[in-house]
N, C-alpha and C positions, 0 to 999 in steps of 0.2 A: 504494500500500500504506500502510495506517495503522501509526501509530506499534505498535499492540499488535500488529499481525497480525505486525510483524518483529519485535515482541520474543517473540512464540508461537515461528517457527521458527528464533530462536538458541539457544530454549530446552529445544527437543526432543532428550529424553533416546535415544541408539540402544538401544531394545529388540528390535529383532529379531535371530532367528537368522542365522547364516551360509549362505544357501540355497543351493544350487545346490554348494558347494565342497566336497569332501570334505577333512574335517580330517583333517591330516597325522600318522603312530604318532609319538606322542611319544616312544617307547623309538628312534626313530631319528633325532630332534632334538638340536644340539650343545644345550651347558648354554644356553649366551645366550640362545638361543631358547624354551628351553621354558617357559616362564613366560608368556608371551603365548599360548601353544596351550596351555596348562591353566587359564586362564583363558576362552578360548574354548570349552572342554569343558564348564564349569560355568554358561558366558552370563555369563561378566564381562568385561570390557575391562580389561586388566592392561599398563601402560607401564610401559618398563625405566625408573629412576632411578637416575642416580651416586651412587654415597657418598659420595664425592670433594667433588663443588661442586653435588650437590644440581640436576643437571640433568634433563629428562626427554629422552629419546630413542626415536625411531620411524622406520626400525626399527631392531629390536634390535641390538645389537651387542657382543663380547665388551669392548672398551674404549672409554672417554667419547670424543669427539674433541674436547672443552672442556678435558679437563684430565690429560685420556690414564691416567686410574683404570683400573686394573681390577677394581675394586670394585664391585657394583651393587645393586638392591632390585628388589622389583617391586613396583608401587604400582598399587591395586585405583583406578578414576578412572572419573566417573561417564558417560563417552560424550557430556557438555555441552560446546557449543562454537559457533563460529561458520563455515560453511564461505564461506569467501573466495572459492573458484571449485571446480569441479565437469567433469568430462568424461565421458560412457558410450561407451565402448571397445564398436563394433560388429561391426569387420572389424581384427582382430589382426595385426598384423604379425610378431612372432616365432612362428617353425614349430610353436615346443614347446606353445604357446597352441592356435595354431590346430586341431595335431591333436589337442587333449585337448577341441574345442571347449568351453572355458570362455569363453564368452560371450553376453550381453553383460557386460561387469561395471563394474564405478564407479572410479577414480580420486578422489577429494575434496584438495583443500587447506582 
């Protein structure tokens, strides 16, 4: 691989939808959460941020575990990044998975 073709796909923005998953009622999402599923409602990628020390965290959660705030943002991010390693979940092992047959689906670091 050449040096551009790997800076092409660290560069690759996620523009697609969320296929296959039906998005969760957000009138039945605690607070912490909803911010990243109405963000995924509109096609944005939305990561919780501390107020606190300015961390980002995924997923979401009601306080930091850097500096145990329970303060937080939600901060709109452009889906750029590098994935480190990758796995496609074929054959699911938890029950709940399996009978909703939600598969295959992606795992990324």
């Amino acid at each position: 691989m050449t040096q551009q073709q790997d800076q092409n796909i660290k560069s690759r923005p996620m523009t697609g939808p969320l296929e296959g998953i039906p998005l969760p009622d957000l009138d039945r999402l605690p607070d912490y959460e909803r911010g990243f599923w109405e963000g995924s409602h509109n096609r944005e990628l939305r990561i919780q941020k501390c107020s606190g020390c300015n961390t980002f965290r995924h997923l979401p959660t009601p306080m930091c575990p850097s500096c145990h705030s329970l303060e937080y943002k939600w901060s709109k991010v452009s889906g750029r990044g590098v994935v480190y390693s990758f796995v496609v979940v074929r054959n699911p092992v938890h029950p709940a998975i399996r009978e909703r047959e939600q598969v295959p689906y992606n795992i990324s670091l």
